[in-house]
N, C-alpha and C positions, 0 to 999 in steps of 0.2 A: 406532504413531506416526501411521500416516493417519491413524485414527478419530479419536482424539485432536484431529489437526489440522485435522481438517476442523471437529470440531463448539466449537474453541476460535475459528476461524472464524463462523462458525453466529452463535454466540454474540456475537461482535464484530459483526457488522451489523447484527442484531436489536438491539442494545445504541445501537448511533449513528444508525438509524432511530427509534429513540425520541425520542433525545434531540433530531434535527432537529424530530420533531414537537411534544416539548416546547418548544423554544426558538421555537416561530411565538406561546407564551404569555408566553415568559421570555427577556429579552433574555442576561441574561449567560451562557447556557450555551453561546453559541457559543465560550469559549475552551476549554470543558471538551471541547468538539469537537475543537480543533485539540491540546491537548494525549492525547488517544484517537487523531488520526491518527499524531500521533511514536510512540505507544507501538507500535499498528501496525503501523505504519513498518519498527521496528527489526524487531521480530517477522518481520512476514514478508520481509523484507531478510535475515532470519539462520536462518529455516527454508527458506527460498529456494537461499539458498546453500548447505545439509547437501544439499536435493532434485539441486542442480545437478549435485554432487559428485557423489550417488548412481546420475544420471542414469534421474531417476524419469521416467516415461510418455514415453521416447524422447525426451527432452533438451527438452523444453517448459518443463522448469522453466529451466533454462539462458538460454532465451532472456529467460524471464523474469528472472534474475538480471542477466543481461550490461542489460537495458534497463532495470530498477532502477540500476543501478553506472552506465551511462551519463546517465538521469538525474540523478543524485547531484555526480557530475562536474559537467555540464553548469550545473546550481547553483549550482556551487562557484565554477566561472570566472564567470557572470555575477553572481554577487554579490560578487566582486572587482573586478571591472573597471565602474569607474562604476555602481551600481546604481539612479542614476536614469534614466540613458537608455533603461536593456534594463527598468524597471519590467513593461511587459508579459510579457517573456518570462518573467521571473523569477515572477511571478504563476502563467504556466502552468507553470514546472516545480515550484511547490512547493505547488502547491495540485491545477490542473487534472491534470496528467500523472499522479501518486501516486497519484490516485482511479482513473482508468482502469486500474493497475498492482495495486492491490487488487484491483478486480471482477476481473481475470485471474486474481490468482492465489488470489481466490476458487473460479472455474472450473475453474483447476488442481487444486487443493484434491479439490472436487467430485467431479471425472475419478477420481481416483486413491483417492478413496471409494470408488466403486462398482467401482474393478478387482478385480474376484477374484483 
């Protein structure tokens, strides 16, 4: 299952690195972007959560999970409540924050590749 997941990982960045560099040619791929981040998203939101359970490389994924799930949350209330005022935050939770939240658990990913 690590191997697996790391290089279905692998495969997903290599994958959205393209496509950014395509779309500096082609305007409309940036929605093909944002619908590869939900996919993502869910993905490693729900392989996140098996690792947390499992309490793989000493609970790193955990933390990863609980700051996803608090993300998510955090979302959720401000795109309830007025979502023109919190415009900015909500911008970084659903764009900014989720990328930082990838490359991690990209990293995680990685780590727990190479654990013997």
């Amino acid at each position: 299952m690590k191997t697996f997941n790391y290089y279905v990982q692998l495969g997903i960045v290599i994958s959205i690195l393209l496509i950014l560099l395509a779309s500096i040619f082609e305007n409309g791929l940036m929605m093909l972007i944002l619908y590869l981040q939900f996919g993502v998203g869910v993905y490693q939101f729900l392989v996140g959560a098996f690792f947390a359970f499992k309490s793989v490389l000493n609970g790193q994924f955990r933390v990863y999970f609980l700051a996803a799930l608090a993300n998510l949350l955090c979302l959720s209330l401000f795109t309830m409540i007025e979502p023109d005022d919190f415009r900015l935050v909500t911008t970084l939770l659903a764009f900014v924050i989720p990328w930082i939240l990838a490359i991690y658990f990209m990293i995680l990913s990685y780590q727990y590749h190479k654990k013997p």
